[in-house]
C-alpha positions in Angstrom: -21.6 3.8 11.7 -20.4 2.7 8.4 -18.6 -0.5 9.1 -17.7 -2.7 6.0 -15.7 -6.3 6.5 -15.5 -4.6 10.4 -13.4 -1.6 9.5 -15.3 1.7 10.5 -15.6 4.2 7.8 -15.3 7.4 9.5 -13.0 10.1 7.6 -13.3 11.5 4.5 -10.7 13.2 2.6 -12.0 16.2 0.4 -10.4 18.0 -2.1 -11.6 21.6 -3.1 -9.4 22.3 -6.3 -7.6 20.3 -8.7 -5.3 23.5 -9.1 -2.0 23.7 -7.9 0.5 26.5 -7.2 3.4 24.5 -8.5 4.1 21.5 -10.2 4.8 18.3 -8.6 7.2 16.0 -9.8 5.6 12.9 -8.7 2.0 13.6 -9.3 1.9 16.3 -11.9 3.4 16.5 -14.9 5.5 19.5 -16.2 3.5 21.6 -18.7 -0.1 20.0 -17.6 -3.2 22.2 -18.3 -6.2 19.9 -18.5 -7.3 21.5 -15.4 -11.5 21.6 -14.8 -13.4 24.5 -15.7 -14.5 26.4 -12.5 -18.5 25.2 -13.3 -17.0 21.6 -13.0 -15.5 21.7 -9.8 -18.0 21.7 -6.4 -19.3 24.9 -4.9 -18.5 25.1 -1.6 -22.1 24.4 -0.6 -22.5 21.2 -2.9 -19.3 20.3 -0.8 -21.0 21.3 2.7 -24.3 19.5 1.6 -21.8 15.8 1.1 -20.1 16.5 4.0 -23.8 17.1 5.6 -24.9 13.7 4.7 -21.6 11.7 5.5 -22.2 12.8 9.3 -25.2 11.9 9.4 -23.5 8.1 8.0 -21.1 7.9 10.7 -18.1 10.4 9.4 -15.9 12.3 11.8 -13.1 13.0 10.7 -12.3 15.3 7.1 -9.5 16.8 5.9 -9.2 19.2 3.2 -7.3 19.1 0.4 -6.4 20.1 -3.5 -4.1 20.4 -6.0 -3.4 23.4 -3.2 -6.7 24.0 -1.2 -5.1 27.0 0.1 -5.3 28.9 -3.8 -9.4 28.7 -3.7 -11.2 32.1 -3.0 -12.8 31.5 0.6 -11.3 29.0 1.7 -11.0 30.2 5.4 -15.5 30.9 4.8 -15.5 27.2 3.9 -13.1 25.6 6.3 -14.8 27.8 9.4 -18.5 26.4 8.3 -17.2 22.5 8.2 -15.1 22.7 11.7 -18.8 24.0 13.2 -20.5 21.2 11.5 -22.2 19.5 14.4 -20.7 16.1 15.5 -17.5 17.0 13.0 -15.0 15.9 15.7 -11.7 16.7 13.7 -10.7 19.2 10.5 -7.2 18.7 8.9 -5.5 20.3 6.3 -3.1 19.2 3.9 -1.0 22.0 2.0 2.8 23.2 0.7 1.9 25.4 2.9 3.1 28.4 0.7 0.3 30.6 1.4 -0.1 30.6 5.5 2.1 33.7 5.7 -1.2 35.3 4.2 -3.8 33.1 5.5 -2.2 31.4 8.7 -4.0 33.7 11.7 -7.2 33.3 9.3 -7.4 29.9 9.6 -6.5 29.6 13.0 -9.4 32.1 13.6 -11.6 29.9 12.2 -10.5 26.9 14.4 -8.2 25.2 12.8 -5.7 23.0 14.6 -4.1 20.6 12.4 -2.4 21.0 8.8 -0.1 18.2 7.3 2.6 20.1 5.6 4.4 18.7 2.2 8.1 19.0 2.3 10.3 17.0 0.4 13.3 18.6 0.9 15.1 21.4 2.8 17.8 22.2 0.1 16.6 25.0 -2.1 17.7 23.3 -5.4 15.9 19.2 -4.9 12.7 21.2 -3.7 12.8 23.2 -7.0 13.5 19.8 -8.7 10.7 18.2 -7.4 8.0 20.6 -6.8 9.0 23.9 -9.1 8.9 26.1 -6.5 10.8 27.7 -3.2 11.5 26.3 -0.2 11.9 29.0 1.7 8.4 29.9 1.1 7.2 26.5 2.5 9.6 27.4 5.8 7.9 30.4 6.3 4.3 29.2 6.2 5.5 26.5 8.4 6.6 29.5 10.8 3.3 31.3 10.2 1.1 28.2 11.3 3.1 27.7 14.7 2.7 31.4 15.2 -0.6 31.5 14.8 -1.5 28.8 17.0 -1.7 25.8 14.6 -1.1 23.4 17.1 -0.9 20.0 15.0 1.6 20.0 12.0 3.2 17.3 10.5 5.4 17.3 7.5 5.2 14.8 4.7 7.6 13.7 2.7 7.8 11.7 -0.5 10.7 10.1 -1.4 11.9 9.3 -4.9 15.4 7.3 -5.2 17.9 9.7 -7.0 16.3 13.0 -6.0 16.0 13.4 -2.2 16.8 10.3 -0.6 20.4 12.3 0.8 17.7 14.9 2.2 16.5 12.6 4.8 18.9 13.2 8.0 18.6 17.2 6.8 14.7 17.2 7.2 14.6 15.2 10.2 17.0 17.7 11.7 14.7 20.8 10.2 11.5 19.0 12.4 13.5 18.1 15.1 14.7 22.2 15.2 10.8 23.1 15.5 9.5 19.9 17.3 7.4 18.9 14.9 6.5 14.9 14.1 7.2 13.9 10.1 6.7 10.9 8.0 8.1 9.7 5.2 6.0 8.4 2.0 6.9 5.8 -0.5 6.3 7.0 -3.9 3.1 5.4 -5.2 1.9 5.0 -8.8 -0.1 8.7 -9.3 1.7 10.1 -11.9 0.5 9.9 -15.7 4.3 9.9 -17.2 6.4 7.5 -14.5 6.0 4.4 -13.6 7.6 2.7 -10.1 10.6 0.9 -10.8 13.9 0.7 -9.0 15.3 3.7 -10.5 12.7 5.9 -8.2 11.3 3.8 -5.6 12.8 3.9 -2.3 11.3 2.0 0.1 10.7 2.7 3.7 12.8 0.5 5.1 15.5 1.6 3.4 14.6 5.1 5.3 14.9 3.6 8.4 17.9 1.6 8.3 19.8 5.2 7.0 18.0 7.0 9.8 19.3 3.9 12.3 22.8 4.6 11.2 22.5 8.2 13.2 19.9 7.4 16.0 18.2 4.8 17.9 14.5 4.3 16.7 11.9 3.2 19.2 8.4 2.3 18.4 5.7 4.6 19.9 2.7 3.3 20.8 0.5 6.1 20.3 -0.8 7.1 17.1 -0.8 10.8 15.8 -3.2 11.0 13.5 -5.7 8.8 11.6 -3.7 7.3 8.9 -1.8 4.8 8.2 1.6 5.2 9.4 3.8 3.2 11.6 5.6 6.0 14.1 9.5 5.6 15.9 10.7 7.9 18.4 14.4 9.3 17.2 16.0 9.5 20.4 18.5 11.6 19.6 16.5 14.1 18.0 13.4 13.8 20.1 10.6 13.5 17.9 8.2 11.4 16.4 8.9 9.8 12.7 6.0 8.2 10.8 6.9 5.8 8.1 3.8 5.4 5.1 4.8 2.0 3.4 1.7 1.9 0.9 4.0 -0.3 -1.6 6.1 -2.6 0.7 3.3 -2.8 3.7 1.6 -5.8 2.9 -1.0 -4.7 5.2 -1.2 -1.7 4.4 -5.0 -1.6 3.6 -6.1 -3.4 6.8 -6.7 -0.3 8.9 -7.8 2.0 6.3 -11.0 4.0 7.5 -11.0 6.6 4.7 -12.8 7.5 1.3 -12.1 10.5 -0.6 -14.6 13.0 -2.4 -13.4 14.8 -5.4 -12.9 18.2 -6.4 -15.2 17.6 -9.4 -18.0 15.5 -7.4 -16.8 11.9 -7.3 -16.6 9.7 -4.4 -13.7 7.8 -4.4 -13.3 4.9 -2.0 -9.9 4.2 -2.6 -6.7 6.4 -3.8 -5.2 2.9 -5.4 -8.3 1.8 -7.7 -10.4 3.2 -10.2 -14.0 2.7 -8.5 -15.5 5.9 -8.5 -19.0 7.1 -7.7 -20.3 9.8 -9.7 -22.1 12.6 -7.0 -23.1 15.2 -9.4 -26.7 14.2 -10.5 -27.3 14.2 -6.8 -25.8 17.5 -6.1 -27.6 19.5 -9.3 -30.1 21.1 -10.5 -30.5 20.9 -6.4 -28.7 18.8 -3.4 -30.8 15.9 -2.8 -29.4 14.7 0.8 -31.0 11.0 -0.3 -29.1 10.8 -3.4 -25.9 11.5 -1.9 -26.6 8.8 1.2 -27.3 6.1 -2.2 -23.8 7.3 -3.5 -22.1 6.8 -0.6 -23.4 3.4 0.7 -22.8 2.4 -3.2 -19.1 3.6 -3.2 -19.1 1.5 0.1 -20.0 -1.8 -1.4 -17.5 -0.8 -4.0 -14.4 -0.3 -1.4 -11.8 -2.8 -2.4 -9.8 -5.2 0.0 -7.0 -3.3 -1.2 -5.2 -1.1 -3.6 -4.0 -2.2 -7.0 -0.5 -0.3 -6.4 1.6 -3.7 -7.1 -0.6 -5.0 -9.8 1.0 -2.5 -12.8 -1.7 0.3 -11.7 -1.7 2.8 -14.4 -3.7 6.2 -12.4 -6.3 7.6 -15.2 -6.3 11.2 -13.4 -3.6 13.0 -11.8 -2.8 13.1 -8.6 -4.1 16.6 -8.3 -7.5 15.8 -10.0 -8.2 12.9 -7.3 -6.9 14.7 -4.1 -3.7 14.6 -1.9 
């Protein structure tokens, strides 16, 4: 097993597309185009060959993701060979969720279990603001994937100080109305055009003390999931509330046990740095399983203590370019 400074390497974040179906406010900005050519981005079986050689390293745990991994051709073909990957013990994925009414049963069909679900508001007009799109069409693909027997689904939210922050109580109600666990994200530095400042940046514990004002919170000590949110119970609501402090979490980085492999071939060992490892001379004119297993362990020595989010981190790529 991978195990740098004694943290165990085991879950690997891949994203299939750098294409989204809407635009994000805090990762993508309005009128972007400078999306890869389709010969750029991995095939699924460059993908399949990585994922190959990071089991065979000690990785257990994946989860898909984009831009919108939902908007790729075959994506239900792809996700159904990587969940019967021997030794694979868990397949996520992480969507808006605006195409399950189409593909929900499919990907259920092909085992999978678990989707993390972006939501960062219930009222029609802030989820316009923020991601261009409708939120009723996230509600229903949160309906499909219950339906069809997606067990494990936890929204996200993002918040951003003067856009949503009122839209807290409202979406814990919304989860608490389909018993589902969600966890609210500080904004982190992955846009091209913003920068954090207090004019956006609302911090976690802000969160909680408005949440306190309307129910008790109560640690939990068991952990949903693999990242690296602290979770509360809301006892008057009854479900679980996970709080991702990336920016005011000091230790934020202490538990991490991720790396992330991108769309267009790169391994990335951490979402708050620039280290990258470049994959695609090992993937073409063939795969060459050795080459990949050299990338990896490299991108390993590379894995920083921590991110550079406080440190005036200016991102290079998009959020959508690097994976959610």
């Amino acid at each position: 097993m991978i195990d740098p400074s004694e943290r165990k390497i085991d879950y690997l974040r891949i994203s299939i597309t750098d294409r989204c179906n809407e635009r994000c406010l805090y990762c993508m900005p309005e009128g972007f185009h400078e999306w890869k050519e389709r010969e750029e981005i991995l095939s699924y079986e460059e993908i399949l060959g990585v994922a190959r050689v990071a089991v065979r390293l000690g990785f257990r745990k994946f989860r898909v993701t984009g831009g919108e991994p939902l908007v790729r051709r075959d994506v239900v073909h792809f996700l159904r060979e990587l969940i019967a990957m021997p030794e694979v013990e868990h397949v996520g994925l992480s969507t808006n969720a605006t195409r399950l009414p189409a593909l929900a049963k499919d990907l259920a069909g092909a085992g999978l279990r678990s989707a993390n679900v972006s939501l960062d508001a219930v009222d029609a007009a802030i989820y316009r603001q923020i991601t261009g799109g409708r939120v009723q069409d996230v509600i229903d693909g949160i309906d499909a994937a219950r339906a069809a027997g997606i067990a494990r689904i936890k929204l996200n939210a993002v918040l951003i100080r003067g856009v949503n922050e009122q839209q807290i109580w409202p979406l814990l109600e919304f989860a608490a109305a389909r018993e589902l666990p969600i966890r609210f994200i500080e904004l982190m530095p992955v846009s091209l055009t913003d920068v954090l400042d207090e004019s956006n940046f609302f911090p976690i514990a802000e969160a909680k003390r408005q949440i306190g004002q309307h129910t008790e919170l109560v640690p939990e000590t068991a952990q949903l999931g693999f990242g690296p949110a602290t979770y509360f119970r809301a006892q008057k609501l009854n479900i679980s509330i996970g709080f991702i402090g990336a920016i005011t979490n000091l230790h934020f980085c202490e538990t991490c046990t991720k790396m992330r492999l991108t769309a267009d071939g790169k391994i990335r060992p951490c979402l708050g740095n620039h280290e990258e490892v470049d994959l695609i001379s090992a993937l073409r004119p063939f795969v060459s399983e050795n080459a990949i297993e050299s990338a990896f362990l490299e991108a390993l020595r590379r894995m920083p203590a921590e991110h550079s989010f406080r440190d005036q981190y200016q991102p290079r790529r998009i959020m959508t370019a690097i994976g959610g």
